[in-house]
C-alpha positions in Angstrom: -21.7 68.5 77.2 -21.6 66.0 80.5 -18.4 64.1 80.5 -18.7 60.6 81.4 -17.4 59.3 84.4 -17.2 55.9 86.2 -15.1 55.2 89.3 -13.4 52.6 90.8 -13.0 51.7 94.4 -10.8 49.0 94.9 -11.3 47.1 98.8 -9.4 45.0 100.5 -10.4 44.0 104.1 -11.5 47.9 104.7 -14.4 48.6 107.5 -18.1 48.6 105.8 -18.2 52.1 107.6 -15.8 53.3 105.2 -17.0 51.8 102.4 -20.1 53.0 102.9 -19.2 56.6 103.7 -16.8 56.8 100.3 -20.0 55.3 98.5 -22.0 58.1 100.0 -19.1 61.1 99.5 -19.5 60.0 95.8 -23.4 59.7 95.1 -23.4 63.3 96.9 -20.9 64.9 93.6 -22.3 67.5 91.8 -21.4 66.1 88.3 -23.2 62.6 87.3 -21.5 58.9 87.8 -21.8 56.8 85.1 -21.4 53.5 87.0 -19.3 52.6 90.1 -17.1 49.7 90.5 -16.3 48.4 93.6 -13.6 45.6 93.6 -13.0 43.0 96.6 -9.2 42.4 96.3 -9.7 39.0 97.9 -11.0 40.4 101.1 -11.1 37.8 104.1 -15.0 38.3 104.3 -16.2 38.9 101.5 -17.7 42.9 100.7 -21.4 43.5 101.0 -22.5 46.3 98.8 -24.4 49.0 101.4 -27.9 49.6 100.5 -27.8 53.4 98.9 -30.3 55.8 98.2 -32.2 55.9 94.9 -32.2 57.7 92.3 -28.2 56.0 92.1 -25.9 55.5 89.3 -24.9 51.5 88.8 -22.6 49.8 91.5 -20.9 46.7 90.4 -19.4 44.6 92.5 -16.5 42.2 91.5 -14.4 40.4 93.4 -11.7 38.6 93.0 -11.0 35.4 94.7 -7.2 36.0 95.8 -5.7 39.1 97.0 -4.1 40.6 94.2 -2.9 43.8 95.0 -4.4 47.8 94.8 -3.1 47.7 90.9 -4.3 44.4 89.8 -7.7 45.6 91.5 -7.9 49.0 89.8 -6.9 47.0 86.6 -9.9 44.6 86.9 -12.3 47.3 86.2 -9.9 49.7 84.0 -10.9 47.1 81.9 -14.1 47.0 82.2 -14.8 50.5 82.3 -15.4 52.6 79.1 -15.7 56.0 79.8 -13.8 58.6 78.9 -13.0 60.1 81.9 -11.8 57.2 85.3 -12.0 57.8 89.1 -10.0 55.8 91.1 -10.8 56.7 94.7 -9.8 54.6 98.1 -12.3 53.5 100.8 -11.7 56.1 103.5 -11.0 59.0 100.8 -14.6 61.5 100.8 -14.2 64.1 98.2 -15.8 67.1 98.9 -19.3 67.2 96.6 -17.5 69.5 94.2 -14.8 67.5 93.7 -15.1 65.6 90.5 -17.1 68.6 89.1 -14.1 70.9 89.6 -11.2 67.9 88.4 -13.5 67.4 84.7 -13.7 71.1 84.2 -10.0 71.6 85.1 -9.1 68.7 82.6 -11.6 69.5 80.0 -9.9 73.0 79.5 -6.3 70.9 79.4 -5.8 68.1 76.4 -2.8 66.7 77.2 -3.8 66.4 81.1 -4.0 62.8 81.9 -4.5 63.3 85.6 -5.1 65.4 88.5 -6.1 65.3 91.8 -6.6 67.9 95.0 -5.5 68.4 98.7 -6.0 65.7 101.3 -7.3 66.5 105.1 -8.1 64.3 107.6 -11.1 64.1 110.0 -9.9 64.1 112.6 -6.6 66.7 112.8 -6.2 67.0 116.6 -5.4 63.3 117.2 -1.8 62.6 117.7 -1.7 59.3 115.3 -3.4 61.6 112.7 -1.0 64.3 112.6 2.2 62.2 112.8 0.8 60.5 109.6 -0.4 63.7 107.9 3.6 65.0 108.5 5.4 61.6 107.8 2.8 60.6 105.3 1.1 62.6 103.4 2.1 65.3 100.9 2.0 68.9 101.4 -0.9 70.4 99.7 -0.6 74.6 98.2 -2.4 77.0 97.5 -1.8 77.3 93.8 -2.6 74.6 90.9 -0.2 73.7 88.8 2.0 70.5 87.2 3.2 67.7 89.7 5.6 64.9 89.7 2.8 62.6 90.0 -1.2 62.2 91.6 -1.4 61.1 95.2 -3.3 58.0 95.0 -6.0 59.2 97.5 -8.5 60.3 94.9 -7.2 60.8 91.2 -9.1 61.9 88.2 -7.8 59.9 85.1 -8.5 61.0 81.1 -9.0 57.2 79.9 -6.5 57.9 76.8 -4.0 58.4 78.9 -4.2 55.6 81.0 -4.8 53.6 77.9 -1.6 54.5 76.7 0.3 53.2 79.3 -1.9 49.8 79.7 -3.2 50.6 83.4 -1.2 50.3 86.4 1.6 47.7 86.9 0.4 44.9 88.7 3.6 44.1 90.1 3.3 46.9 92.4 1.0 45.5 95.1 1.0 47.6 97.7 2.8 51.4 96.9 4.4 53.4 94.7 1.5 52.2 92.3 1.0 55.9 91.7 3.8 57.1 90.9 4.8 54.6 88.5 1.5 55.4 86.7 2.4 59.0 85.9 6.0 58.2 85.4 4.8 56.3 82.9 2.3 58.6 81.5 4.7 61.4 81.1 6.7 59.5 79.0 4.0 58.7 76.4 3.2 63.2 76.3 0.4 63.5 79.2 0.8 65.7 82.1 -0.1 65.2 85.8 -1.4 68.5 87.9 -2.5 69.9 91.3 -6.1 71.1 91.5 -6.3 73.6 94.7 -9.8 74.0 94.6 -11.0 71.6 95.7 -10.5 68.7 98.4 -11.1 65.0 100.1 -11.2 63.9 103.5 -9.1 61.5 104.8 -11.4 59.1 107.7 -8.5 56.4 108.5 -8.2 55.6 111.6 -5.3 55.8 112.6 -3.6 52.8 114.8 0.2 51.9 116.1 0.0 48.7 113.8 -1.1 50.3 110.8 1.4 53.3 110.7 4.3 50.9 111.4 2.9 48.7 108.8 3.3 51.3 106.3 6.9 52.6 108.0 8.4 48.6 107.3 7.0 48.6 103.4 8.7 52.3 103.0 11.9 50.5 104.8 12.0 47.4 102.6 10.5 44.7 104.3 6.9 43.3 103.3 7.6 39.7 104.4 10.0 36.9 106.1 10.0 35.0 102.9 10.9 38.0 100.1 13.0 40.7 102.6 16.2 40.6 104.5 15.8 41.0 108.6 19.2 42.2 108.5 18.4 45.0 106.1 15.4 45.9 108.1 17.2 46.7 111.3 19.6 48.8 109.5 17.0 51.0 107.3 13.9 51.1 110.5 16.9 52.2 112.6 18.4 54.9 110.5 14.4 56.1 108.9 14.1 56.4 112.9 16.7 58.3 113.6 16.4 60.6 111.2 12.9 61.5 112.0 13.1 61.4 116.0 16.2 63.7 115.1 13.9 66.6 112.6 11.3 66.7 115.2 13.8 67.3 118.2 15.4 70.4 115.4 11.7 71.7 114.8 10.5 71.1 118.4 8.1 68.1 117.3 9.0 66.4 120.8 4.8 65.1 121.3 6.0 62.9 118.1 9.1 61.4 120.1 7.4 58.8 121.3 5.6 57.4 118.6 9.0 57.4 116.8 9.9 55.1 119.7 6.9 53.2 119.7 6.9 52.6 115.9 10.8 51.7 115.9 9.9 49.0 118.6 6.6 47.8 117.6 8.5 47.4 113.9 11.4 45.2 115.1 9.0 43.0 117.2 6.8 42.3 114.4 9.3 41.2 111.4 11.4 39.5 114.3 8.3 37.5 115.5 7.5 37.2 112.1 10.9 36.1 110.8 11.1 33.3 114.0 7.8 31.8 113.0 8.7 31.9 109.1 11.8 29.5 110.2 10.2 27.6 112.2 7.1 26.1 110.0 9.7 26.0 106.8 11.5 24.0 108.5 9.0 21.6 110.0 8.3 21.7 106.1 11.3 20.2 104.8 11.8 17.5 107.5 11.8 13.8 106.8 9.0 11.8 107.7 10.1 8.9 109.7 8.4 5.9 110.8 
């Protein structure tokens, strides 16, 4: 018998190439999609669903009007959803067309498998940005299947019990570590969490200074002027910077030296400017009026 599957593609400001390539990757899968759900996270213009060939299973679209965060998003069709088996998929992640076909056999055979997922590549390997990311970034992928701490967030195949059982992912958990705490949680209440070698997705980010040091500050503690330290930030970015520039001097890494440097800079710059500007318009905030 077909296992039912729906998927959820939570966006949030993401290019309408990538959108629309993800949407593609996953009409293209060899096993049938029940229904797709694409959720705006409060995107600054608002997401277009891309006309898509026919026959096609159902694409909703729901948005919601603030920017909530990648859990609350995923949540908001969780809910929705009731099927027993749940995609949840980024925009810029293109699973191979065997993908979910080879995740529902794998979990099938497995009851107390509550998620799995398989090997992330990029598109575009040679570039510089792209490989720094892949090595700083990304997990290492083997050649064997197996149980895992937790699914990478890429592209993970959910049995709906199990996320049931732990109430969805925790919305306080905006922007990372999101799917972690999902199978944390999950093997607490009995389900497991594997590695499925066989198949894979395709990573088509594109990679930018702004974006990888975006990503460096949130793993160093700082997300904004008016909920993280400055002070803290200089001390972590520094010594995360260090570290790293000092592994790739060991293992001969020295093309990545200077996006260490660059990434260290850039990082400063942006929380200090931040910071600066934060002070400034809360104070213009509290001042008296005067006549």
């Amino acid at each position: 018998m077909t296992q039912t599957v729906e998927v959820v593609i939570p966006v949030y400001n993401e290019r309408n190439e990538a959108l629309r390539a993800t949407l593609a990757a996953c009409l293209q899968q060899t096993h049938p999609i029940a229904r797709i759900y694409v959720v705006d996270d409060g995107s600054r213009r608002p997401v277009a669903l891309p006309e898509v060939p026919q026959p096609a299973p159902e694409i909703s679209l729901l948005r919601l009007e603030q920017n909530q965060g990648i859990s609350a998003a995923r949540n908001a069709a969780i809910a929705r959803s009731t099927a027993p088996f749940l995609v949840c998929i980024n925009a810029e992640v293109l699973p191979d067309p065997d993908w979910l076909a080879t995740c529902v056999d794998y979990m099938s055979s497995r009851p107390q498998l509550g998620a799995c997922y398989t090997r992330l590549v990029s598109a575009t390997p040679d570039r510089l940005l792209t490989r720094w990311r892949m090595r700083f970034f990304e997990l290492k992928f083997g050649p064997l299947s197996g149980p895992t701490p937790f699914a990478v967030g890429h592209a993970v195949l959910f049995r709906r019990e199990a996320v049931d059982s732990v109430r969805g992912y925790n919305p306080l958990l905006r922007l990372h570590h999101e799917d972690s705490d999902i199978c944390f949680r999950m093997r607490a209440a009995g389900w497991d969490t594997h590695y499925v070698a066989q198949s894979k997705c395709v990573s088509i980010q594109g990679d930018s200074l702004p974006e990888l040091t975006r990503k460096i500050l949130r793993d160093a503690g700082w997300y904004s002027p008016s909920e993280s330290s400055l002070v803290h930030l200089y001390f972590a970015h520094t010594k995360m910077t260090l570290i790293r520039a000092g592994r790739n001097v060991v293992k001969g890494r020295f093309s990545f030296l200077p996006i260490d440097a660059a990434i260290w800079v850039y990082g400063l710059w942006m929380a200090t400017s931040r910071t600066l500007r934060f002070r400034v318009t809360k104070r213009k905030a509290v001042q008296p009026i005067t006549n």
